[in-house]
C-alpha positions in Angstrom: 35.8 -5.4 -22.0 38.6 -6.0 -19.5 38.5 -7.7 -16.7 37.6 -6.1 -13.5 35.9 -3.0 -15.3 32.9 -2.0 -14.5 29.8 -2.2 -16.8 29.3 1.2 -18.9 27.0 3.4 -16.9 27.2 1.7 -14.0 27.5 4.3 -11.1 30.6 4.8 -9.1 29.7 4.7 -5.2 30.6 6.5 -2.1 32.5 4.1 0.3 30.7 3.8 4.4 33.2 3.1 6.4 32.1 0.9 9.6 32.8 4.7 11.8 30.6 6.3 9.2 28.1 4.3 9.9 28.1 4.3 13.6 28.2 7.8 13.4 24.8 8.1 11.6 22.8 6.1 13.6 19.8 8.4 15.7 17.4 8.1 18.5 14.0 8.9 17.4 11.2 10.4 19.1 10.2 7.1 20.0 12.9 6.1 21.7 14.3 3.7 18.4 17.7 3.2 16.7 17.5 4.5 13.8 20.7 4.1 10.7 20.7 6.7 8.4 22.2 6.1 5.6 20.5 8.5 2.7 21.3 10.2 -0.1 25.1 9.1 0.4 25.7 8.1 -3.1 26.1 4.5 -2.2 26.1 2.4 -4.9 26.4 -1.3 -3.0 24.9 -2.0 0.5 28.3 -1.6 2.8 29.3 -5.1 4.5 29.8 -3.2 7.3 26.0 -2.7 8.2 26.2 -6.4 9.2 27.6 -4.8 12.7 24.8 -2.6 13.5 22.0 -5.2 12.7 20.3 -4.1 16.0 19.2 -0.6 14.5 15.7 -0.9 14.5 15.3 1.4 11.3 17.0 1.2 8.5 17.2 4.5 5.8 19.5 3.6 2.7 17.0 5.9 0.4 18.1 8.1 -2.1 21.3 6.2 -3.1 22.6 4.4 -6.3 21.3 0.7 -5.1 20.9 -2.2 -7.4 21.5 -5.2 -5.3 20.0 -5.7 -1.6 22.6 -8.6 -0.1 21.6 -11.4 1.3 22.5 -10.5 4.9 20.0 -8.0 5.2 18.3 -10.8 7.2 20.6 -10.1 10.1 18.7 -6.9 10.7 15.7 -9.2 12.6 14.8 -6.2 14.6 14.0 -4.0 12.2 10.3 -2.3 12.0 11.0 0.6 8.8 13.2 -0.1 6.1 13.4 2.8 3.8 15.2 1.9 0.1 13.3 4.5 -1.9 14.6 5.9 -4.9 17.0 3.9 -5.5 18.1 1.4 -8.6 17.2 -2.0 -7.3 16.3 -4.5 -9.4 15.3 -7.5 -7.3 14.8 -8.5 -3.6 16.8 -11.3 -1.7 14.3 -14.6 -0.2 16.0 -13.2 2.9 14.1 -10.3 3.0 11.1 -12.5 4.0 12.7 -13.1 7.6 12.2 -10.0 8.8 9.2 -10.7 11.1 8.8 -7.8 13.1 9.2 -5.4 10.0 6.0 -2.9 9.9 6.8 -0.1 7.3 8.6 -1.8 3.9 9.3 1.1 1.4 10.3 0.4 -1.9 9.3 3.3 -4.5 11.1 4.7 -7.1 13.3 1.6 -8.2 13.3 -1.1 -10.9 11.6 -3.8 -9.8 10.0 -5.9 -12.3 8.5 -8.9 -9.7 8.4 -9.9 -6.2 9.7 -13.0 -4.5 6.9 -14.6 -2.7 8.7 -14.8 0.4 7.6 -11.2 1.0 4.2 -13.0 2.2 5.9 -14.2 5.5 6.0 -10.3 6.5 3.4 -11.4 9.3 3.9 -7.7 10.5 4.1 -5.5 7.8 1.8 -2.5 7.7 2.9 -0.4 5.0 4.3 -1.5 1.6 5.0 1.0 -0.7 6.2 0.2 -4.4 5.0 2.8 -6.6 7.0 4.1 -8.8 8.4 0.8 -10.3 8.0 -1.9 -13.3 5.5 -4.1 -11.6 2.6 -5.7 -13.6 1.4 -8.6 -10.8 1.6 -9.1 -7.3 3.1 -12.7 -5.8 -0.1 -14.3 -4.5 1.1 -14.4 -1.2 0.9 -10.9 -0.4 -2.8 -11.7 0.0 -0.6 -13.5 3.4 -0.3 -9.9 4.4 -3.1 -10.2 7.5 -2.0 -7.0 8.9 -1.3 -4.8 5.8 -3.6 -1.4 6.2 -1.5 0.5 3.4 0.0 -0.5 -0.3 1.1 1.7 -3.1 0.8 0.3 -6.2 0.9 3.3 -8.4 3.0 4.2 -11.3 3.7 0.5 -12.2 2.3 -1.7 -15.0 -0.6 -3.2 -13.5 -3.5 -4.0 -16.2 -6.0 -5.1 -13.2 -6.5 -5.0 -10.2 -4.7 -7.6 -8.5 -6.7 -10.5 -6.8 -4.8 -11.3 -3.7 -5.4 -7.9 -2.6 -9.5 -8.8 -1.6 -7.9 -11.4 0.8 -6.0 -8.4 2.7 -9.1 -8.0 5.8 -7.4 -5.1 7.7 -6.5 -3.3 4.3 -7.6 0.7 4.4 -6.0 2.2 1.5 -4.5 1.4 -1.7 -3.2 3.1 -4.6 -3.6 2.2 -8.1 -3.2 5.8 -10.0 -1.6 5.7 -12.9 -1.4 2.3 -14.7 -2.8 1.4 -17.4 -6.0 -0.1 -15.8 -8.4 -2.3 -18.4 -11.8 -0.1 -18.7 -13.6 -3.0 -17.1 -11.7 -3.0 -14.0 -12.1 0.9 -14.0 -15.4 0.6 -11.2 -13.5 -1.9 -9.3 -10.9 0.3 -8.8 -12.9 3.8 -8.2 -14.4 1.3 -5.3 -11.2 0.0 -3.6 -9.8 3.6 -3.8 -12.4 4.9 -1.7 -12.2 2.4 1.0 -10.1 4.7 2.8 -13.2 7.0 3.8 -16.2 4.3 3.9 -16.5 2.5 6.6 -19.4 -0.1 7.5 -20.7 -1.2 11.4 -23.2 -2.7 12.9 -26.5 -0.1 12.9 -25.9 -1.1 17.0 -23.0 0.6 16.9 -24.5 3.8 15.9 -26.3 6.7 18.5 -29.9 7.4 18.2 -29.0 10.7 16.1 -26.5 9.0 14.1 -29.5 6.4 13.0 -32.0 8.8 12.3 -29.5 11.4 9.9 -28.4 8.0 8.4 -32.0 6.9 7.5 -32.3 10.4 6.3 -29.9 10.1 4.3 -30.8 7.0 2.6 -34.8 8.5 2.1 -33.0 11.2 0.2 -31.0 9.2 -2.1 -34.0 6.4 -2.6 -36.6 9.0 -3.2 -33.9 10.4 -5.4 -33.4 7.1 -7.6 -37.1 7.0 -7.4 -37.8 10.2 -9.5 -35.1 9.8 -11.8 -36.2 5.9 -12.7 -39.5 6.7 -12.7 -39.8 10.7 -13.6 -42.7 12.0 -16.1 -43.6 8.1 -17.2 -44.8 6.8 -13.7 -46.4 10.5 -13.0 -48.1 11.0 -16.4 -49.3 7.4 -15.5 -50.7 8.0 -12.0 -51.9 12.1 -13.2 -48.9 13.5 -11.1 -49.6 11.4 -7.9 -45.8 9.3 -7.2 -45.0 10.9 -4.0 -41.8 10.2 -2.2 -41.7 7.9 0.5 -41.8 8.1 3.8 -39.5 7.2 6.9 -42.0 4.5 8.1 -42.8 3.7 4.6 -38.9 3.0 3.7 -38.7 1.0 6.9 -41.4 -1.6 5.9 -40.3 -1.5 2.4 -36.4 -2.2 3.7 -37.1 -5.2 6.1 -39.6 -6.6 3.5 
């Protein structure tokens, strides 16, 4: 292969000129600066950005990425970066230094692993990397303290991975499609619904709120009653296990 050509396959980019760029920047609702640079068949990150490093959204989605540069550190104000669907590979240290980042999305590329530094995000909100090659998580993400949201679907991932039960503020989390272990199976099913159960203080609760909750739990206790015990414990007792009642359950849950 000559010198200077470019690898077979390798996709031929759109150039951004530094007045292209300028030109695509928008106000949000919000009030925030926001570059937006998708689906323009870019194939490498344009020096150029290194000038508008005040945006405080980046969108470079839908493009022909493979490489983030180093400099992307400049852009320290940034809260969204957006580099969906695109075909990067691997992500810069640098990427680590962008403290006041909230919303990191990174679906639909080729990642294969995760620098670590991706833990100092003290920030970050929402990570999104389904849609990739991804088979662990760097233990620091587990650094994450104010991570609600992370996709993790469509990867590799065999099990569910363990720095995620250090995440306290975490609310949902994706896991469909990978090619989960049967054990881990439950585990999932339970960190999938964690988006719609929520658990407070009995104080926190109104005086009709406690008493359908209590119902609630007579009915499914009664329940687990007659199907553990059924015909045995009533052919035993000549038809006479009864379902508790509300005081009963009381004194039989403070025991």
């Amino acid at each position: 292969m000559g010198k200077g050509k470019k690898k077979k396959g390798q996709p031929k980019g759109k150039t951004i000129t530094l007045k292209m760029a300028q030109n695509s920047v928008e106000m949000t609702v919000d009030g925030k600066r926001r570059l937006n640079l998708s689906f323009q068949e870019i194939a490498a990150v344009p020096k150029c950005l290194q000038k508008l490093c005040e945006v405080d959204e980046l969108d470079m989605s839908r493009n022909l990425i493979r490489k983030i540069p180093d400099f992307i550190d400049l852009f320290v104000s940034i809260r969204v970066l957006d580099l969906h669907s695109n075909y990067i590979e691997e992500l810069p240290v640098t990427i680590g230094r962008l403290q006041n980042l909230l919303v990191l999305n990174l679906c639909n590329n080729r990642l294969t692993s995760l620098p670590s530094e991706l833990g100092l995000l003290a920030k970050l909100q929402t990570l999104h990397l389904g849609l990739n090659q991804l088979d662990a998580l760097p233990a620091s993400i587990g650094e994450l303290k104010e991570l609600r949201h992370i996709g993790l679907s469509d990867n590799r991932f065999t099990r569910i991975p363990s720095c995620i039960s250090r995440l306290n503020k975490l609310q949902k989390v994706n896991l469909d499609r990978n090619p989960m272990r049967a054990e881990d199976t439950p585990s999932h099913e339970s960190v999938m619904t964690s988006e719609s159960l929520y658990v407070v203080p009995e104080s926190f609760l109104c005086e009709h709120c406690r008493k359908k909750f209590m119902e609630i739990l007579i009915t499914m206790f009664n329940h687990l009653i007659s199907a553990a015990q059924g015909d045995e414990l009533n052919s035993q007792t000549g038809g006479l296990a009864k379902p508790i009642s509300s005081e009963q359950f009381k004194n039989l849950s403070c025991g």
